[in-house]
N, C-alpha and C positions, 0 to 999 in steps of 0.2 A: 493251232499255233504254227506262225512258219519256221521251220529249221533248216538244214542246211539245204543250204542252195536254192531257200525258196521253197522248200518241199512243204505239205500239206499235209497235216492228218486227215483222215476221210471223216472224224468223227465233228474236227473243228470246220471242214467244206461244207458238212452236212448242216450244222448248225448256222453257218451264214442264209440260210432260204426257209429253215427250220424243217427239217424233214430229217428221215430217219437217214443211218450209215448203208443200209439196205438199198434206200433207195437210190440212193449218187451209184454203189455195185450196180445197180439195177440199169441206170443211165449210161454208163459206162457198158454195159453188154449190148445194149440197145443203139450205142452212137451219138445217144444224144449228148453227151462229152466224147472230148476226144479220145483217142486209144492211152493206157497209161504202160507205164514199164513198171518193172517189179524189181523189188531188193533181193540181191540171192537166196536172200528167206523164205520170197514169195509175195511178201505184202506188195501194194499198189502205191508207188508212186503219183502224188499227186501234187499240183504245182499251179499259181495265181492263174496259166490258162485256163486249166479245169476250175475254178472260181468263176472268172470271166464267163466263160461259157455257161456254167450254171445260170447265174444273174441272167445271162441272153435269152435262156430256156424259159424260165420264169415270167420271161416281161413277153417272150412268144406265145407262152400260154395265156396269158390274157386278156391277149387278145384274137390268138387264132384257135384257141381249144389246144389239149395234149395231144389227141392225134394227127394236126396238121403238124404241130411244132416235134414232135420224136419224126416225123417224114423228112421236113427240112432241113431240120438240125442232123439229122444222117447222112440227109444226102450232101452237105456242109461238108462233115466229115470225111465221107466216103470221096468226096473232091469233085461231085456230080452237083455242079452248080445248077446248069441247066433246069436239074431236075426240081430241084430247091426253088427255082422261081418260080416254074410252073406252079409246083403247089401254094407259094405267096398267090401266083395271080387267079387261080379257084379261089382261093376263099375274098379277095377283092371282090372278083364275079360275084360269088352268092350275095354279099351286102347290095351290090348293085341290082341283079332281080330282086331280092326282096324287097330296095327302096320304088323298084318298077312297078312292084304287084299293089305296095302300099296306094300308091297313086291312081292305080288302075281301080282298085277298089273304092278311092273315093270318089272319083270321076263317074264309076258306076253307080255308086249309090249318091251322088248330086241327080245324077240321071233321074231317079228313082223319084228322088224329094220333089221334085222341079213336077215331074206328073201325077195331074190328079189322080186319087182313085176314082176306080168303078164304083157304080152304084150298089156297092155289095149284098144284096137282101140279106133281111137281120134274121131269119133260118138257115139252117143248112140249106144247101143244095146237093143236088146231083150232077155228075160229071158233065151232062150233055148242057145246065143250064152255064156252066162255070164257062166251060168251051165258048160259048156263046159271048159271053159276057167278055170275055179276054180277048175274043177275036181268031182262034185256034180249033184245032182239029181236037178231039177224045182222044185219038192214037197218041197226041203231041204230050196232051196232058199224063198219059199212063209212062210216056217214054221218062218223062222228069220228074215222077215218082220213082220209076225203078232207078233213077239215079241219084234216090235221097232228094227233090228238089223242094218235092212237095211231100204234106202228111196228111194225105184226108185220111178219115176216121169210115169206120162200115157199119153201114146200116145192119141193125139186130134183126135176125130172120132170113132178110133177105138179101144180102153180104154185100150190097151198093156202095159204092163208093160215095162219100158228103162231105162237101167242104164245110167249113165254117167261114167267118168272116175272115177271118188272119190268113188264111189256105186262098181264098176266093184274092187276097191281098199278093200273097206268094205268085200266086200264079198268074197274075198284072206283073209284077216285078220279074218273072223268067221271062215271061211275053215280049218285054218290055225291052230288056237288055239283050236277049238273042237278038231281037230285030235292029240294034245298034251292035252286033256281029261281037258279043262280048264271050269269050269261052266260059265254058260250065266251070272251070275251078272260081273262076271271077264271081260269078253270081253265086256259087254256093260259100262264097266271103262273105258279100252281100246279107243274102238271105239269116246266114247266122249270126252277122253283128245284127242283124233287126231282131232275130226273135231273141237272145242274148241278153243285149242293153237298152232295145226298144225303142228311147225317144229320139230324132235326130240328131240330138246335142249330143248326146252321150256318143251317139254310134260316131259321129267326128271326136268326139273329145277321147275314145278308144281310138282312133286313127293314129292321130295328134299324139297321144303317148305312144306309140309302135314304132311312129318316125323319128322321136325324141330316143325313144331308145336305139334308135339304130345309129342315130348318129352317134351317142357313146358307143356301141360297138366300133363303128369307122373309126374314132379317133384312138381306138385302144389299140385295132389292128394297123394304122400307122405309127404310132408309138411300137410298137412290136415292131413291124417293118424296117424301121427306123432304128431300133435298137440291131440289129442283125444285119445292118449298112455296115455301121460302126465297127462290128463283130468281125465280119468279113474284112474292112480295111487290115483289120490287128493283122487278120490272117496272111495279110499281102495278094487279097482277092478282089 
């Protein structure tokens, strides 16, 4: 309820966002509302800015996660704007590589679609006939096992390395994309929507939903953005 002068119980603030009387105390040590004054009793003064601000916190959180929005919202407070923008413009950035990586990924794996395979033989093989078959060194092929790239299996007894058909495929597909100068995080995107979701549809129609998703991220985190425009104007910032 408000009372005099506009004042707030912590118990009716908290109830505007639904969260406990804890936690507004809790925001209030942390910044993320502003500083409150106290009744010669001790209690917390609290008043429609600390409302306002609450609301700003809530709609920052969902779009930039709680611990961008407790950084900003402090630095808000504390009167270090500066500092406040920068962290808006990280987390801007990340949506922006991940819509980069998203693209990079399909780009690579169109790469992928677009080339035949090898004539894979329908036994295992051994390391030296794969090599062969991809156009590569042995050395090339052990280095992008130890980097998770590839999974052949070992031969019983004699502890040989053996591809199968799907490994003898992998190892077209790193060949494939190193030589269009693509880094190993890219191809090990690749490589795991193929063994993952398998058909090419799929492995686009999992793209296609990552890009969908991100764009509701972007518009939450300018809707947050946007709300802490607004925020700041109150403040005379």
């Amino acid at each position: 309820m408000t009372g005099r002068m506009g004042r707030l119980r912590a118990v009716d603030l908290a109830a505007t966002v639904g969260i406990s009387v804890q936690q507004v105390r809790n925001y209030v040590d942390l910044g993320v509302l502003p500083p409150v004054e106290r009744t010669p009793s001790g209690y917390r003064i609290f008043t429609p800015a600390h409302a306002r601000a609450l609301a700003v916190a809530r709609t920052m959180a969902e779009g930039h996660g709680w611990a961008r929005t407790r950084q900003v919202m402090t630095a808000v407070h504390h009167g270090d704007l500066p500092a406040a923008l920068a962290a808006l413009d990280a987390g801007h950035a990340e949506l922006d590589r991940e819509r980069a990586e998203i693209r990079r990924v399909l780009g690579a794996f169109e790469t992928v679609v677009a080339s035949p395979p090898v004539a894979a033989p329908r036994r295992a093989v051994r390391i030296g006939a794969v090599a062969d078959l991809v156009g590569v060194r042995t050395s090339q092929l052990r280095l992008w096992e130890a980097r998770g790239l590839l999974r052949p299996s070992r031969q019983r007894g004699t502890g040989y390395r053996v591809y199968d058909e799907s490994e003898v495929r992998a190892a077209q597909v790193v060949a494939l994309l190193r030589r269009g100068a693509y880094p190993f995080e890219i191809i090990t995107a690749v490589l795991d929507e193929m063994r993952t979701t398998g058909s090419p549809q799929r492995v686009r129609a999992e793209l296609a939903r990552r890009e969908q998703d991100l764009h509701r991220r972007s518009l939450r985190r300018l809707a947050a953005s946007a709300a802490l425009h607004d925020y700041l104007g109150c403040l005379g910032r």
